[in-house]
SELOTI-701920 format. One line per 2 residues: number of its first residue (from 0); their letters; for each residue y, x, z of C-alpha. Coordinates in steps of 0.2 Angstrom, whole numbers, plus 2048, in hexadecimal, padded with zeros to 3 digits. Each point is the difference from the previous one (the first is absolute). Example, Ala and Ser with C-alpha at 12.3 -4.5 7.8 and 13.67 -1.06 7.14 Angstrom:
# SELOTI-701920
0 = AS = 7EA:83E:827 | 811:806:7FD .
END
This chain:
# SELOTI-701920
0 = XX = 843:80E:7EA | 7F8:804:811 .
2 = XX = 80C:80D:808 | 815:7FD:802 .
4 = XX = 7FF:812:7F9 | 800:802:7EE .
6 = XX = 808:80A:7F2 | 80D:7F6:7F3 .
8 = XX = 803:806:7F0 | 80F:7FF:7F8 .
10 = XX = 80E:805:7F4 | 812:802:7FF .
12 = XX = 808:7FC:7F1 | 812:80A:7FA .
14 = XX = 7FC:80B:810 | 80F:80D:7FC .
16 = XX = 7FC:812:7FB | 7FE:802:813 .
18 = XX = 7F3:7F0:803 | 806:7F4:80B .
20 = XX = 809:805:813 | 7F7:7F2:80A .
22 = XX = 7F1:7F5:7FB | 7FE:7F0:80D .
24 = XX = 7F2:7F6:804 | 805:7ED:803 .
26 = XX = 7F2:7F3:808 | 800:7EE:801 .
28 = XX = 7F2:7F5:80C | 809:7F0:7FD .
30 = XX = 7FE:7FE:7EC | 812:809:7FE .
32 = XX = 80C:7F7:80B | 801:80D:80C .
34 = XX = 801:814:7FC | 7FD:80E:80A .
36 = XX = 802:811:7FB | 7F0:80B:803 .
38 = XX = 803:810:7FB | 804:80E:7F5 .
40 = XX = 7F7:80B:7F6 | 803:812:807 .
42 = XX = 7FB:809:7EF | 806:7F4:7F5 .
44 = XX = 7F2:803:7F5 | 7F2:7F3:7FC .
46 = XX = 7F3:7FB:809 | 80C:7F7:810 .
48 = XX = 7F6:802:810 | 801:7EF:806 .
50 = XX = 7FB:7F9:812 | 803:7EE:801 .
52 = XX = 7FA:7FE:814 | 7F2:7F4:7FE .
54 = XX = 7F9:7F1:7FA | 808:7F2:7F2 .
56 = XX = 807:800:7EF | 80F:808:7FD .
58 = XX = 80B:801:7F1 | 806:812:7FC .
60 = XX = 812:805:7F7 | 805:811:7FE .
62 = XX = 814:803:800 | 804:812:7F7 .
64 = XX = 811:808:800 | 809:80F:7FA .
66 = XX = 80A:80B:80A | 810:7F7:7FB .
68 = XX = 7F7:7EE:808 | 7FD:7F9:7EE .
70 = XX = 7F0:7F9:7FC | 7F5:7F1:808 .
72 = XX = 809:7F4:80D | 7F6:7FB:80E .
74 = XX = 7F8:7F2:7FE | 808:7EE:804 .
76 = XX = 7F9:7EF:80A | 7F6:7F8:7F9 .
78 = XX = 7FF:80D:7F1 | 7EC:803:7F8 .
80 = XX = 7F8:80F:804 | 7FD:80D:7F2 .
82 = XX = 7EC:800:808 | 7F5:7F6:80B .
84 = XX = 7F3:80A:80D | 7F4:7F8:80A .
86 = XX = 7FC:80B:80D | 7EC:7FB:809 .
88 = XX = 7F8:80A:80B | 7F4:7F5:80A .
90 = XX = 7EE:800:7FC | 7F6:7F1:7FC .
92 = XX = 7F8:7F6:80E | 7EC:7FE:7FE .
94 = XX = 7F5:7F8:80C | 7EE:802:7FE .
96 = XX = 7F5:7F1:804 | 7ED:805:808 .
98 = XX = 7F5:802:7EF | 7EF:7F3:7FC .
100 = XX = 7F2:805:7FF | 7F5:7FA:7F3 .
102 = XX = 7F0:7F9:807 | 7F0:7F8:7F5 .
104 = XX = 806:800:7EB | 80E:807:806 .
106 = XX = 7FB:80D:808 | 808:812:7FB .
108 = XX = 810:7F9:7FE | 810:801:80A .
110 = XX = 80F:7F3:800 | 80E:80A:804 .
112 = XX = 80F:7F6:805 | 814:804:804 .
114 = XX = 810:7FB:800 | 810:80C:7F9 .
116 = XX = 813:7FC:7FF | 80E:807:7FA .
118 = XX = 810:7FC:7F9 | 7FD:80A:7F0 .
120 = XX = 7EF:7FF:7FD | 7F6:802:7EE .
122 = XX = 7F6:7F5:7F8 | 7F0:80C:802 .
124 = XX = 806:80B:810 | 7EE:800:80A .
126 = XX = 7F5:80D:800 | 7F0:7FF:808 .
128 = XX = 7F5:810:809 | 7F1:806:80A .
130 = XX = 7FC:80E:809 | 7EE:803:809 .
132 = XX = 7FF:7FD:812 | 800:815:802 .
134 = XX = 80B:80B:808 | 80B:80B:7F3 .
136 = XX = 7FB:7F1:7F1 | 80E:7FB:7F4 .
138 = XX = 804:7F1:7F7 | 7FB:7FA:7EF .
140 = XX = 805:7F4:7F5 | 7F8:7EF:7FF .
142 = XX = 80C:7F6:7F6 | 812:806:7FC .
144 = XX = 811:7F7:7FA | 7F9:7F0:807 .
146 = XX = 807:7EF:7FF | 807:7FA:812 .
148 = XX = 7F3:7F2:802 | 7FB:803:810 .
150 = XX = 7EF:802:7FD | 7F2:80D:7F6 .
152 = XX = 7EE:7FC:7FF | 7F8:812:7FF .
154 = XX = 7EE:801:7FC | 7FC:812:808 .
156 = XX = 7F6:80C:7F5 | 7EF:801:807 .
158 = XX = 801:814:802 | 80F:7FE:80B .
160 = XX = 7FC:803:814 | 7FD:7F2:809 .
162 = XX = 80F:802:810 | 811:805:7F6 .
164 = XX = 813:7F9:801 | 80B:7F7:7F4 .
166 = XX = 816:803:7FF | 80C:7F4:7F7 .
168 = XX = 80E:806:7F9 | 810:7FA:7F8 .
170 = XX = 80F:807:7F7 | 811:7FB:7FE .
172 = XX = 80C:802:7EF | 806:810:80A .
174 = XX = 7F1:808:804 | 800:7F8:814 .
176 = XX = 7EE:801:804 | 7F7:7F7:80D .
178 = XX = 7EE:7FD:803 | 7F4:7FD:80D .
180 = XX = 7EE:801:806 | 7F0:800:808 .
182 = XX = 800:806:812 | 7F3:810:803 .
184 = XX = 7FA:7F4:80E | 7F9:7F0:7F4 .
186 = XX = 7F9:80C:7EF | 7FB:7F0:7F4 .
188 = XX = 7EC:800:7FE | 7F7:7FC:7F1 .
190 = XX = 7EE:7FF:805 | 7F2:7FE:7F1 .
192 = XX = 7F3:801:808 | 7F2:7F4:7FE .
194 = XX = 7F6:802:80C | 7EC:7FB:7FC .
196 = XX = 7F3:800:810 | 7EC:805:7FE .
198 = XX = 7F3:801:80D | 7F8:813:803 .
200 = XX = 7F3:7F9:80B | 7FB:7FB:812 .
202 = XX = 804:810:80F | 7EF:802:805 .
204 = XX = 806:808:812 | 80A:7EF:803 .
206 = XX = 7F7:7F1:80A | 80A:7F0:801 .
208 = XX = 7F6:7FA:80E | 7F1:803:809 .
210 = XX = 7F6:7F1:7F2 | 7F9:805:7F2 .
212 = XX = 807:80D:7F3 | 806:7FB:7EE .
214 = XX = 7F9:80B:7F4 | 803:801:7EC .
216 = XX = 7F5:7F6:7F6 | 802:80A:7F0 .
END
């Protein structure tokens, strides 16, 4: 999960006519061998409101009691939570690599090339995007749930505009997103131009010299 905040769901078994008088959140960080107890749940009612601080995985016991103190015991060193949480809420780091341009047989193709980490990454977790190199432009989708090779050889469709951008993004089994991109100062530029020369003619205003002039033979 990525927040410390979520709802637990529960149920209380032989709760009493009145339900039970206290229900108790129990958390372990050190596989069970030290217990603190984290809370209560005020209505008594599932879902628990749980908050567990920050990062890790915790293992979770929930302790209910009647008004008379029978029910659960709290649980004991180096007793097994009833659950195991793990509790991740920093987003994958992705570092983008200056794109290549395709030159010669190559050319109108892009090799796009990154590098993402993360402790809980998935097998396909990239995405890859581009946006125009216009104000107000939004992304689109190149190539989504990518593996994390590092690299993607894009051969860009030939109606696309030649100055645009490109992102990299990754996600997490949490949903911890990360991602980076082109700066708006270095747009990646395809250019397909092939450019062919032919000659108009000579500029007859235009003497070279004070020798003879060249004329057109035909």
């Amino acid at each position: 999960m990525g927040s410390p905040r979520f709802k637990l769901q529960y149920a209380v078994d032989d709760a009493g006519p009145d339900g039970p008088a206290i229900v108790e959140l129990w958390q372990t960080a050190d596989g069970g061998r030290t217990w603190i107890r984290r809370g209560e749940d005020p209505d008594k009612t599932s879902p628990f409101e749980v908050d567990l601080g920050g990062e890790g995985t915790f293992g979770l016991t929930l302790v209910a009691r009647s008004a008379s103190g029978l029910g659960d015991r709290p649980p004991a060193p180096g007793e097994a939570p009833q659950t195991w949480v793990e509790v991740d809420s920093t987003p994958p780091s992705v570092q983008l690599y200056p794109p290549k341009i395709g030159t010669g047989v190559h050319a109108g193709k892009v090799a796009i090339s990154w590098r993402a980490s993360d402790l809980h990454l998935p097998p396909r977790s990239v995405s890859l995007l581009w946006r125009a190199d216009q104000a107000g432009s939004s992304w689109q989708p190149i190539a989504q749930t990518q593996e994390n090779s590092g690299q993607f050889v894009w051969t860009v469709p030939a109606d696309f505009p030649p100055r645009f951008h490109v992102r990299v993004e990754a996600v997490d089994t949490t949903g911890n997103r990360g991602g980076a991109e082109s700066t708006d100062a270095s747009p990646i530029i395809v250019d397909r131009s092939r450019p062919r020369s032919r000659i108009i003619g000579l500029d007859p205003n235009a003497r070279a010299s004070d020798g003879p002039n060249a004329r057109p033979l035909r």
